[in-house]
NUNULO-915669 format. One record per residue (C-alpha): residue number from 1; chain; x, y, z; residue in three letters. Coordinates in Angstrom, 1 decimal. Example, Ala and Ser with C-alpha at 12.3 -4.5 7.8 and 13.67 -1.06 7.14 Angstrom:
<kedrens>
KEDREN resi chain     xx     yy     zz resn
KEDREN    1     A   12.3   -4.5    7.8  ALA
KEDREN    2     A   13.7   -1.1    7.1  SER
</kedrens>
This chain:
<kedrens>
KEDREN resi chain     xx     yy     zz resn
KEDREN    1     A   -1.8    5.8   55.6  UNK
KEDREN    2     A    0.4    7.8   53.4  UNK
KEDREN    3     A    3.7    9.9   53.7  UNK
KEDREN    4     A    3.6   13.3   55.1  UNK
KEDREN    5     A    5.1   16.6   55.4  UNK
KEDREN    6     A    6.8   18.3   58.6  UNK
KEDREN    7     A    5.2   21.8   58.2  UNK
KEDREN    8     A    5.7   24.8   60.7  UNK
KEDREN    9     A    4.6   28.3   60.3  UNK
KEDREN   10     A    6.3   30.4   62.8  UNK
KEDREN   11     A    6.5   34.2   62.2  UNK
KEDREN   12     A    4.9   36.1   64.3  UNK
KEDREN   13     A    4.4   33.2   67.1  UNK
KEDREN   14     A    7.9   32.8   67.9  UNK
KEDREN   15     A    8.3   33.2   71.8  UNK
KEDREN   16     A   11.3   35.1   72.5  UNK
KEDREN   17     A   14.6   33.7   72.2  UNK
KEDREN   18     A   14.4   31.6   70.3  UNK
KEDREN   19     A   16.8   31.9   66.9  UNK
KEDREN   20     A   16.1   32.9   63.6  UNK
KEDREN   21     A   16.6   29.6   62.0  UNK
KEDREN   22     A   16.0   26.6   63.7  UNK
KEDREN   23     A   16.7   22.7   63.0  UNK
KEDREN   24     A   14.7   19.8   64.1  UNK
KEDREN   25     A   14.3   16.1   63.0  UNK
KEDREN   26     A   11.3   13.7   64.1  UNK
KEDREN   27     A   11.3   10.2   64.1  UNK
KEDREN   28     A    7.4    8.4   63.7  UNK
KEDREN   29     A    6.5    5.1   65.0  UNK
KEDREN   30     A    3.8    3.5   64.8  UNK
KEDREN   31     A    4.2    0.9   68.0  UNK
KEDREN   32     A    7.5   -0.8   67.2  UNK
KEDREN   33     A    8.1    0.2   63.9  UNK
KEDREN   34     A    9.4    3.3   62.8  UNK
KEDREN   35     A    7.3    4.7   59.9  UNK
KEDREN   36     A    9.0    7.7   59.0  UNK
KEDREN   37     A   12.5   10.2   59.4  UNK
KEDREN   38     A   12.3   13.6   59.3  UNK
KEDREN   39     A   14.4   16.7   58.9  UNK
KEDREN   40     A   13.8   20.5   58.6  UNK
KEDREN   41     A   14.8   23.6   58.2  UNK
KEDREN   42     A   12.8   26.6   59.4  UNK
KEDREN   43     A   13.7   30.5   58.8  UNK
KEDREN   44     A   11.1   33.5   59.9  UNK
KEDREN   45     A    9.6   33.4   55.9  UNK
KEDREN   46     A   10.4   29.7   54.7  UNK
KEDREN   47     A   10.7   26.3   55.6  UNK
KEDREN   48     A   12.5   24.0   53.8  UNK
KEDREN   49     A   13.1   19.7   54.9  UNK
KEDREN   50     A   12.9   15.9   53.5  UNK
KEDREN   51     A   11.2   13.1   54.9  UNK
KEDREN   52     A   11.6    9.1   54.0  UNK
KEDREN   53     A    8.8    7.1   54.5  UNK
KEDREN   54     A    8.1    3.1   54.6  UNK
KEDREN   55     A    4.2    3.1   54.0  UNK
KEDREN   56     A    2.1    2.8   51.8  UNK
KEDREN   57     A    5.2    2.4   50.1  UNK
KEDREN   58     A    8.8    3.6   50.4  UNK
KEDREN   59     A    8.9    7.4   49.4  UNK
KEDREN   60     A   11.8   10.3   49.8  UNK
KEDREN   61     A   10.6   14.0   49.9  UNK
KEDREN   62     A   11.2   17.4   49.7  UNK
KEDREN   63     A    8.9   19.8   50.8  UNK
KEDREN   64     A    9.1   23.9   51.2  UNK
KEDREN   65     A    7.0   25.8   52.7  UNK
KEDREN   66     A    6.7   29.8   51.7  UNK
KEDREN   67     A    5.0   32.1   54.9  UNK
KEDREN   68     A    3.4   34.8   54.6  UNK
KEDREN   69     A    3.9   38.0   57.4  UNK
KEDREN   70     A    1.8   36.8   60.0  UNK
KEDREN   71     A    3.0   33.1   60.0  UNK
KEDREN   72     A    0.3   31.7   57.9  UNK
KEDREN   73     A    1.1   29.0   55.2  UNK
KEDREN   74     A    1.2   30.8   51.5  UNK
KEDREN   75     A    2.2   28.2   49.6  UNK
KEDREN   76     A    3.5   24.7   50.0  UNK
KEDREN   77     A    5.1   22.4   47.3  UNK
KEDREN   78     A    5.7   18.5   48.0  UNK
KEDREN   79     A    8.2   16.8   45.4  UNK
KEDREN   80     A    8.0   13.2   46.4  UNK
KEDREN   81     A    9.8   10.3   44.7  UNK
KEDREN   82     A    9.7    6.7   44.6  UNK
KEDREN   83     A   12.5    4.8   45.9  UNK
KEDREN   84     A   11.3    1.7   45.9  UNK
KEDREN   85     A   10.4    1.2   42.1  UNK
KEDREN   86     A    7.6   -0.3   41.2  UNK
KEDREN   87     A    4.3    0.5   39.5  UNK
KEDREN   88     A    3.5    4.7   39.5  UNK
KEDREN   89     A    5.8    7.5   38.4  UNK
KEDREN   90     A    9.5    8.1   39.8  UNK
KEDREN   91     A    8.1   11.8   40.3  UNK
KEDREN   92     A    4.9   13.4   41.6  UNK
KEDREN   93     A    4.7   17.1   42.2  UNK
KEDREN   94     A    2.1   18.8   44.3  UNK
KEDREN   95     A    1.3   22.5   45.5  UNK
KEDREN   96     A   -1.1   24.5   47.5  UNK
KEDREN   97     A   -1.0   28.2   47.4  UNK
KEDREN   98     A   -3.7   30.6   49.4  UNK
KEDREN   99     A   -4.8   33.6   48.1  UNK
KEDREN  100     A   -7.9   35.3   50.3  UNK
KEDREN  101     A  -10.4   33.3   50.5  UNK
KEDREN  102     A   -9.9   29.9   48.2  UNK
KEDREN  103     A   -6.6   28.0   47.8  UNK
KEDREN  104     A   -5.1   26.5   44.4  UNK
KEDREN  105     A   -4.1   22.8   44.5  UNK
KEDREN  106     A   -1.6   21.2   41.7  UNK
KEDREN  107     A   -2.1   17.3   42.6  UNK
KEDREN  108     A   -0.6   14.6   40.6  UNK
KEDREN  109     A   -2.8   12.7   38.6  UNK
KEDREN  110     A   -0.6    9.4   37.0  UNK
KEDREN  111     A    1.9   10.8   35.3  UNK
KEDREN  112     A    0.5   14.5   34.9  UNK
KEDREN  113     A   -1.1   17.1   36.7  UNK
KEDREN  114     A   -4.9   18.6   37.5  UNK
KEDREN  115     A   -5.2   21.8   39.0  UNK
KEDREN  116     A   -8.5   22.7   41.2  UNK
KEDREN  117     A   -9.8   25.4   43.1  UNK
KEDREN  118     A  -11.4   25.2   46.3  UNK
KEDREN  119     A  -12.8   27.4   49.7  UNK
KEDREN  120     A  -10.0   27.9   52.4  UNK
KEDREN  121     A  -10.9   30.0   54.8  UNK
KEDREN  122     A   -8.2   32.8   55.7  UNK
KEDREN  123     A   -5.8   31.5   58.2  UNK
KEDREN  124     A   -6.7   27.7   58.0  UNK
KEDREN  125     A   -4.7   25.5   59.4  UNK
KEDREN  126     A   -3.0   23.2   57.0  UNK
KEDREN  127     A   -4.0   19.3   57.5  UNK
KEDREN  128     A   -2.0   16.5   55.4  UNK
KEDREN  129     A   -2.1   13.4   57.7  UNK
KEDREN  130     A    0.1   13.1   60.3  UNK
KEDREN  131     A    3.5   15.7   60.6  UNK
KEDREN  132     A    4.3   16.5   63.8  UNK
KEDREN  133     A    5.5   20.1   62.3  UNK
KEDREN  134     A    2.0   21.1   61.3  UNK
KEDREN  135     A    0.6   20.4   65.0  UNK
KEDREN  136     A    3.8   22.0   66.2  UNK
KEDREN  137     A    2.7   25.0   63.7  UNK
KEDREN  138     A   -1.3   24.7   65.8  UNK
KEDREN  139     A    0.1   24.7   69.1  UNK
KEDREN  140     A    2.0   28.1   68.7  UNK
KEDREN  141     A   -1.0   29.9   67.0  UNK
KEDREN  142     A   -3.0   27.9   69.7  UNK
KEDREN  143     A   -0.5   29.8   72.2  UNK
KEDREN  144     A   -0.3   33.0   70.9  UNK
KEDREN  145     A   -4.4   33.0   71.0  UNK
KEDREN  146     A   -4.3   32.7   74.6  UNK
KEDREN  147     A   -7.5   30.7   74.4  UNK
KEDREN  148     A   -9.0   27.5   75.2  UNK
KEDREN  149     A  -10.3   26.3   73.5  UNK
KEDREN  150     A   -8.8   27.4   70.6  UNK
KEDREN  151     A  -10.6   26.6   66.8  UNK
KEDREN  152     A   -9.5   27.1   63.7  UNK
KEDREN  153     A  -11.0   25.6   59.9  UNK
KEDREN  154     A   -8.8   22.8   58.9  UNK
KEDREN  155     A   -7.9   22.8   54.8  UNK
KEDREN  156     A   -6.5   19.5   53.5  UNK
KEDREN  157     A   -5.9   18.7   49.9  UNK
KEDREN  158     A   -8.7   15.9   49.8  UNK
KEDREN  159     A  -12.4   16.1   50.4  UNK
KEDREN  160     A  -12.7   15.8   54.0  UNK
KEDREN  161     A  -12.3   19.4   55.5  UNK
KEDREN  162     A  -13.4   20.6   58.7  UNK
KEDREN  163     A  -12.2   22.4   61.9  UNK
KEDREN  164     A   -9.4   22.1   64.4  UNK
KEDREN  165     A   -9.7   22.4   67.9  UNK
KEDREN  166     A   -6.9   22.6   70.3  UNK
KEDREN  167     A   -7.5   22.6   74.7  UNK
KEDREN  168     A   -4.8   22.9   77.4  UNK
KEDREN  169     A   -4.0   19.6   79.1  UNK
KEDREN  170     A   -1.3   19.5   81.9  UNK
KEDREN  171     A    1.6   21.5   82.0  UNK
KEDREN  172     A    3.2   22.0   78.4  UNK
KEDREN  173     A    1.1   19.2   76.6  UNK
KEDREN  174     A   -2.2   20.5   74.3  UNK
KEDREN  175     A   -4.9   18.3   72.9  UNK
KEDREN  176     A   -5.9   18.3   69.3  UNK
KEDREN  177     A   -8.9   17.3   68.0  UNK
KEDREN  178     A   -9.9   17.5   64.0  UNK
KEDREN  179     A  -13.6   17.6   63.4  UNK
KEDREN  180     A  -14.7   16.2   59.9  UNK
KEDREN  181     A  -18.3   15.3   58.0  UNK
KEDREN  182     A  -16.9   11.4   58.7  UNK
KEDREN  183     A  -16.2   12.2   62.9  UNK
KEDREN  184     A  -13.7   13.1   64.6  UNK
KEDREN  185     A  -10.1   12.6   64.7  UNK
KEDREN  186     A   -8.6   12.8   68.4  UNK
KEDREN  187     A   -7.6   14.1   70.9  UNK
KEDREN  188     A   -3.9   14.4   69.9  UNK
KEDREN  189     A   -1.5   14.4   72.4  UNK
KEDREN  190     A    1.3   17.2   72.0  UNK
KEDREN  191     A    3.9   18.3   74.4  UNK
KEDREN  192     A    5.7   21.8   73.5  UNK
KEDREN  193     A    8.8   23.4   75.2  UNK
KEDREN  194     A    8.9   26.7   76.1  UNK
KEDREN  195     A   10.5   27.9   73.1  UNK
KEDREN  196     A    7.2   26.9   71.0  UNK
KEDREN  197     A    9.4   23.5   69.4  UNK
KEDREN  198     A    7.3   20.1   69.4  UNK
KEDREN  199     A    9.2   17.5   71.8  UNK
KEDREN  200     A    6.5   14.8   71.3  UNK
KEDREN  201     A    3.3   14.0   69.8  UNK
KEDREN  202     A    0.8   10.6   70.6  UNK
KEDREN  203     A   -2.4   10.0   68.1  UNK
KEDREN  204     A   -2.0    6.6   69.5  UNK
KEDREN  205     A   -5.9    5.9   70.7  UNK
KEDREN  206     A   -7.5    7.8   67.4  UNK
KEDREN  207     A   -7.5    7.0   64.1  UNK
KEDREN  208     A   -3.9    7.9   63.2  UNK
KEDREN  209     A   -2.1    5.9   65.9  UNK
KEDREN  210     A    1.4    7.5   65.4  UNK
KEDREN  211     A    4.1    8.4   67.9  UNK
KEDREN  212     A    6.0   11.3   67.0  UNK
KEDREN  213     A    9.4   12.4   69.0  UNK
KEDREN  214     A   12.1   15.1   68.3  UNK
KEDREN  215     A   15.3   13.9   68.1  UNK
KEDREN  216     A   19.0   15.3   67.6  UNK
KEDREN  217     A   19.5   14.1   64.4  UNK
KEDREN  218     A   18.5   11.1   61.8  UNK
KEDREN  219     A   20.2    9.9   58.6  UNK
KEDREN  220     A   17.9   10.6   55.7  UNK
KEDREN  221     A   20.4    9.4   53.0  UNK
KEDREN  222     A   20.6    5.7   55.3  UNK
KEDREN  223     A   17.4    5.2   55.8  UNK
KEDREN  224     A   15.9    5.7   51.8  UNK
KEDREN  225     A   18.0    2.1   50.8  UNK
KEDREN  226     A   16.9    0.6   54.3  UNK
KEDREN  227     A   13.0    1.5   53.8  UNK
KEDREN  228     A   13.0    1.0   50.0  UNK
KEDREN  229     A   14.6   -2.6   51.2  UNK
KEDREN  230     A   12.2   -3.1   53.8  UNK
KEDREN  231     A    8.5   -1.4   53.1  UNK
KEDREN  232     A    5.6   -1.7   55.9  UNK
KEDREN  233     A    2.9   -2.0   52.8  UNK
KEDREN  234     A   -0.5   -1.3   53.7  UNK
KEDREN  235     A   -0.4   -1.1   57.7  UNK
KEDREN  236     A   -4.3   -2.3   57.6  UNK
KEDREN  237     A   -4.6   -4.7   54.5  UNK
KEDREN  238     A   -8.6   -5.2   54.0  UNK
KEDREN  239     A   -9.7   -8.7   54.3  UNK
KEDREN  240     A  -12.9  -10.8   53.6  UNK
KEDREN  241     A  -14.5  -13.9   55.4  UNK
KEDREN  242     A  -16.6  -16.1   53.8  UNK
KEDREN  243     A  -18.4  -18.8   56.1  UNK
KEDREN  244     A  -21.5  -21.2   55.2  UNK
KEDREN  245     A  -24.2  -21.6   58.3  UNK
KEDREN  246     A  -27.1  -23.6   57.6  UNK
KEDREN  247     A  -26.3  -23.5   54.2  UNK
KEDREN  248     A  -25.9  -19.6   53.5  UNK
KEDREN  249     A  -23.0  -17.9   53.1  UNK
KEDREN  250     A  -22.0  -14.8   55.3  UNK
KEDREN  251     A  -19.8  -12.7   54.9  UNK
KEDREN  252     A  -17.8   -9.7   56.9  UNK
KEDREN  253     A  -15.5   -7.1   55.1  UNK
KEDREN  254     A  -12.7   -5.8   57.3  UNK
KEDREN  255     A   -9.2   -3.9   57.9  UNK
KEDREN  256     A   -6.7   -5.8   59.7  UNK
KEDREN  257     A   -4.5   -3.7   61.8  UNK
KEDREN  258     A   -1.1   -5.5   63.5  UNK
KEDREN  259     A   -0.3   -5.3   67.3  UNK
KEDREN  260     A    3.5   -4.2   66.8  UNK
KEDREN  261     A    4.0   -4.9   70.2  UNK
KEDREN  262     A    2.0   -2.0   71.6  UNK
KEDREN  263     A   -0.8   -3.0   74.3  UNK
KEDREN  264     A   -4.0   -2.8   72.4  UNK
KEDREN  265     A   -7.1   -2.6   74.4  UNK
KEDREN  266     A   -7.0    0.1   76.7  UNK
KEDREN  267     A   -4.4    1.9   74.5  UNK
KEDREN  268     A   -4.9    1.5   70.7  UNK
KEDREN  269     A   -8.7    0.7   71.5  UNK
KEDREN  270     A   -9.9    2.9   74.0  UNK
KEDREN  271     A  -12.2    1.3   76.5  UNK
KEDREN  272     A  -16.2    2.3   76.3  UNK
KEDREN  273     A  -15.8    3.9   72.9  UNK
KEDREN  274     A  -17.4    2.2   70.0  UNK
KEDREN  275     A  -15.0    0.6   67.6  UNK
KEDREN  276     A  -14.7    0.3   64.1  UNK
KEDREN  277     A  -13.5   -3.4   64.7  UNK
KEDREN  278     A  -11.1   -3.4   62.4  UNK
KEDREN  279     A   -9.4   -0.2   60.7  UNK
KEDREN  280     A   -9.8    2.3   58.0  UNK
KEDREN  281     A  -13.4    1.9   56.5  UNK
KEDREN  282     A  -16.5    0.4   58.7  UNK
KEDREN  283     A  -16.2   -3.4   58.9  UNK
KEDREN  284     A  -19.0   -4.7   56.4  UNK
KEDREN  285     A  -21.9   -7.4   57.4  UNK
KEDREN  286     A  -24.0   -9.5   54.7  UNK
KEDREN  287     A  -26.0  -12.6   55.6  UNK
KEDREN  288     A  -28.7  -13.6   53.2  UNK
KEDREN  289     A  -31.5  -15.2   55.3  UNK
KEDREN  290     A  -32.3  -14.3   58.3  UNK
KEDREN  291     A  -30.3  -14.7   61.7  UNK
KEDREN  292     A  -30.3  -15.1   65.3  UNK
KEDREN  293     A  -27.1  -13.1   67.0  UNK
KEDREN  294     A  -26.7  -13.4   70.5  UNK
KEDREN  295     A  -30.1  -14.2   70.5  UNK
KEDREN  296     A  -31.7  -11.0   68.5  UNK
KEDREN  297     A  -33.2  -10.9   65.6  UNK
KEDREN  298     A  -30.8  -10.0   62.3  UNK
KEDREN  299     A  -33.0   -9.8   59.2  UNK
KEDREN  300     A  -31.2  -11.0   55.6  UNK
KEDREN  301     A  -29.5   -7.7   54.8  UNK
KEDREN  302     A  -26.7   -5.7   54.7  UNK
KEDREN  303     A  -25.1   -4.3   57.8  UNK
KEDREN  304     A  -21.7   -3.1   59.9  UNK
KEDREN  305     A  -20.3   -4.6   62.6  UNK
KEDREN  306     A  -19.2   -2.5   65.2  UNK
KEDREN  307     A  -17.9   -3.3   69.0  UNK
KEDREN  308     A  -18.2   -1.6   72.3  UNK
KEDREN  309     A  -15.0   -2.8   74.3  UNK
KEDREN  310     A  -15.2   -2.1   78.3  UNK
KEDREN  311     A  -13.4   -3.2   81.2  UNK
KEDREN  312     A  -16.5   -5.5   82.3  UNK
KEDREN  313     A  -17.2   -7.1   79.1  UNK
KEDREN  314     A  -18.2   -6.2   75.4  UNK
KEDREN  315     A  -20.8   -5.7   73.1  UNK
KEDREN  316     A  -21.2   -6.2   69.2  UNK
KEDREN  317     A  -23.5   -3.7   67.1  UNK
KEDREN  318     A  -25.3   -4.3   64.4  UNK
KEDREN  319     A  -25.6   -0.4   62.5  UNK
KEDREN  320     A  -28.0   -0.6   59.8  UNK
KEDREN  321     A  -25.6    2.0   58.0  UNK
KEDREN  322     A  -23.6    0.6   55.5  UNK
KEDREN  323     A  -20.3    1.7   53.5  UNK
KEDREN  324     A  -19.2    4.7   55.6  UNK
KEDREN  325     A  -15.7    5.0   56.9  UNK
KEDREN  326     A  -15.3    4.1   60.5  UNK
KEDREN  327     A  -15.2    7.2   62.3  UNK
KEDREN  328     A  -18.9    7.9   61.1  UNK
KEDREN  329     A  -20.8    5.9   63.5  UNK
KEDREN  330     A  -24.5    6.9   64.2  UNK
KEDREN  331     A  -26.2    5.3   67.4  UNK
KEDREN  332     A  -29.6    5.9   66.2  UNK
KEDREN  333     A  -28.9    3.3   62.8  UNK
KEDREN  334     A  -28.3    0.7   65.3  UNK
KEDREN  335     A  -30.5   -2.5   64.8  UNK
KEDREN  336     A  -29.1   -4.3   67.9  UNK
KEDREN  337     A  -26.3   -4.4   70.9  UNK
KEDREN  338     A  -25.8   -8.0   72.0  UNK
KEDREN  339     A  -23.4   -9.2   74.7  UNK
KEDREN  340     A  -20.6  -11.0   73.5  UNK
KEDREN  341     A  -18.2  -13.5   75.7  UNK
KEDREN  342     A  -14.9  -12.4   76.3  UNK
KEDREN  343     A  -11.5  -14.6   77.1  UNK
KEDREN  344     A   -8.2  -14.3   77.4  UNK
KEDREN  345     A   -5.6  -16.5   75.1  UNK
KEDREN  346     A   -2.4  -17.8   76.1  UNK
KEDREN  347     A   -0.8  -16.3   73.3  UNK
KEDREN  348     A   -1.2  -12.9   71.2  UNK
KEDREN  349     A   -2.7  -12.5   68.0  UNK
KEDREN  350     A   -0.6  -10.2   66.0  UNK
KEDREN  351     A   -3.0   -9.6   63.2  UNK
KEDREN  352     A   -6.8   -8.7   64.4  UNK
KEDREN  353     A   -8.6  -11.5   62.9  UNK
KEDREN  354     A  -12.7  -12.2   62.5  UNK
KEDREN  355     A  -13.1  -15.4   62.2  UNK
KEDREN  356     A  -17.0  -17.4   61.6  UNK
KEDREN  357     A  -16.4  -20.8   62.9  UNK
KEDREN  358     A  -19.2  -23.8   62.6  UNK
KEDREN  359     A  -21.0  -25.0   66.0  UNK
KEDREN  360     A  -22.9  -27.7   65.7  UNK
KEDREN  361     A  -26.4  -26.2   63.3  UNK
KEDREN  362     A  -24.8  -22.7   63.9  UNK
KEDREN  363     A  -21.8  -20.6   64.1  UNK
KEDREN  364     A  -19.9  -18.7   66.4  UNK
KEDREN  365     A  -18.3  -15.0   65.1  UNK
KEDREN  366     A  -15.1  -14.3   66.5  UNK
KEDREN  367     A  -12.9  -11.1   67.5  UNK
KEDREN  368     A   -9.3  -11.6   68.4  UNK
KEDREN  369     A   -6.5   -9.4   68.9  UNK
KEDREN  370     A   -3.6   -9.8   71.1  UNK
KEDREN  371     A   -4.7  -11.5   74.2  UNK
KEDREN  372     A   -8.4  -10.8   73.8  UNK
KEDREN  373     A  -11.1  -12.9   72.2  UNK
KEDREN  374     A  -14.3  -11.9   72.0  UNK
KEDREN  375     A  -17.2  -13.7   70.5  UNK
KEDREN  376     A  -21.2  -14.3   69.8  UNK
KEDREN  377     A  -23.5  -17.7   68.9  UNK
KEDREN  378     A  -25.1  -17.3   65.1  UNK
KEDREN  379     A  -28.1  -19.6   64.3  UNK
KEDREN  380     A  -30.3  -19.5   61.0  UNK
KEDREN  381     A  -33.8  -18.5   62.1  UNK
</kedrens>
């Protein structure tokens, strides 16, 4: 995960009353620990705010935000700077400005600069992670469309661009849901006031897993020395288990996200959705010889490991796919679904962990996480 902006576009989707300048400050957590403060600043032609930030590592930024007549973003510059130390630059600069059809990016590169040119479609909406200010910025234009649903392209600095798509829910909340090459991203869960401001936000069930909530105030200058003092790190280190069974080694490739003390399954892992089984990129298989998994056949190979989690019980996937990221899941690559026993532990895992344990000529692979284990015989065939 990396910092963010808080970005909102409002000219010309302002409902009425509201004033001409407007403050707001989020705080993000990401189950019981706070990830990031927020504060801004936002005038009919210019916003203007700072952000700390605890992962991947502790950052301060300022950010501002030039509008053009309608509302739309027409150029955004992020001066971000390590406050932590460290290896990488005290300084990074970076900028975005649309002109027609294309946009112009500025993106630090070490301890300089590269400038590149890509498509934007007129009007995109501007994606760069996780601010609650950009979906704030979508669910007025959303709004003022008076559709649902309502889609728009998506532009973010990186490769992955897409589309947007915003639907009512109940009352004031809207649901977001980014589209990419990789999957999707959503739905995001967004309640609005009637003024247009972003009260709170929920990606907790996708792939962002952030709770964002409006706040009177926070103390940017406290918490830089408290975050630089206390970084998250990488949220989902990567991890790799090695195990010998009948005398080959296997191994798995994974992400490790932590519990901090939110319910899991259910919650963070949505029942009867496939699951990554881990985080970030798709968890990676490789046995050498040929196996027996819950009793199908797994030729010597190369694979990823995927899970279906329901109420009634689970099921591991074998995905002949191998080194996508872990919202591109194709059905039709599977080799095999196998049933896998599920039990509950007396205590929580913090940390998701895979484990390949030895029983008796085989093995047994193993998925825990919180209270839940959930696991599958492995013999050489």
């Amino acid at each position: 995960m990396r910092p963010f902006p808080i970005i909102v576009a409002a000219l010309g989707l302002v409902p009425a009353g509201l004033a001409a300048q407007d403050r707001a400050a989020f705080v993000v957590r990401i189950g019981r620990d706070t990830l990031a403060l927020e504060e801004m600043t936002r005038t009919a032609t210019q916003i203007r705010g700072q952000y700390v930030a605890r992962a991947p590592r502790p950052v301060h930024a300022l950010y501002t935000t030039d509008l053009n007549a309608d509302g739309t973003i027409r150029r955004f510059e992020l001066i971000t700077h390590n406050i932590a130390g460290g290896p990488g630059p005290a300084e990074t600069r970076a900028v975005i400005e649309f002109t027609g059809d294309s946009a112009t990016l500025i993106l630090p590169r070490g301890d300089s600069t590269v400038t590149q040119r890509a498509a934007a479609a007129p009007g995109a909406w501007l994606w760069i992670g996780y601010p609650p200010g950009l979906y704030e910025q979508l669910g007025r234009q959303a709004r003022a469309a008076g559709r649902s649903p309502y889609t728009v392209p998506a532009f973010s600095p990186g490769p992955l661009r897409g589309t947007v798509t915003v639907t009512r829910g109940g009352g004031d909340t809207l649901l977001a849901t980014i589209s990419l090459p990789i999957g999707e991203v959503g739905p995001i869960r967004m309640t609005l006031d009637p003024a247009g401001r972003l009260t709170w936000m929920s990606a907790v069930g996708t792939a962002i897993q952030t709770v964002s909530e409006r706040v009177p105030s926070v103390d940017i200058d406290a918490a830089g020395p408290a975050f630089a003092a206390r970084p998250l790190g990488t949220l989902s280190p990567r991890d790799t288990v090695r195990a010998a069974v009948g005398g080959a080694e296997l191994r798995v490739d994974y992400g490790r996200p932590t519990k901090r003390g939110r319910e899991i399954f259910g919650q963070v892992v949505r029942w009867n959705m496939v699951w990554r089984t881990g985080a970030n990129a798709a968890t990676g298989f490789t046995t050498p010889v040929h196996l027996r998994i819950g009793g199908a056949e797994v030729p010597a190979g190369s694979y990823t490991l995927w899970t279906l989690p329901t109420p009634a019980g689970w099921k591991l996937i074998i995905n002949r796919q191998t080194g996508q990221w872990g919202t591109d899941y194709h059905a039709d690559q599977d080799l095999v679904r196998v049933d896998m026993r599920v039990e509950t532990l007396a205590q929580p895992v913090e940390q998701m962990t895979i484990a390949i344990e030895p029983d008796g000529a085989g093995a047994v692979l193993r998925v825990s996480w919180d209270r839940t284990q959930a696991s599958v015989p492995i013999a050489v065939r």
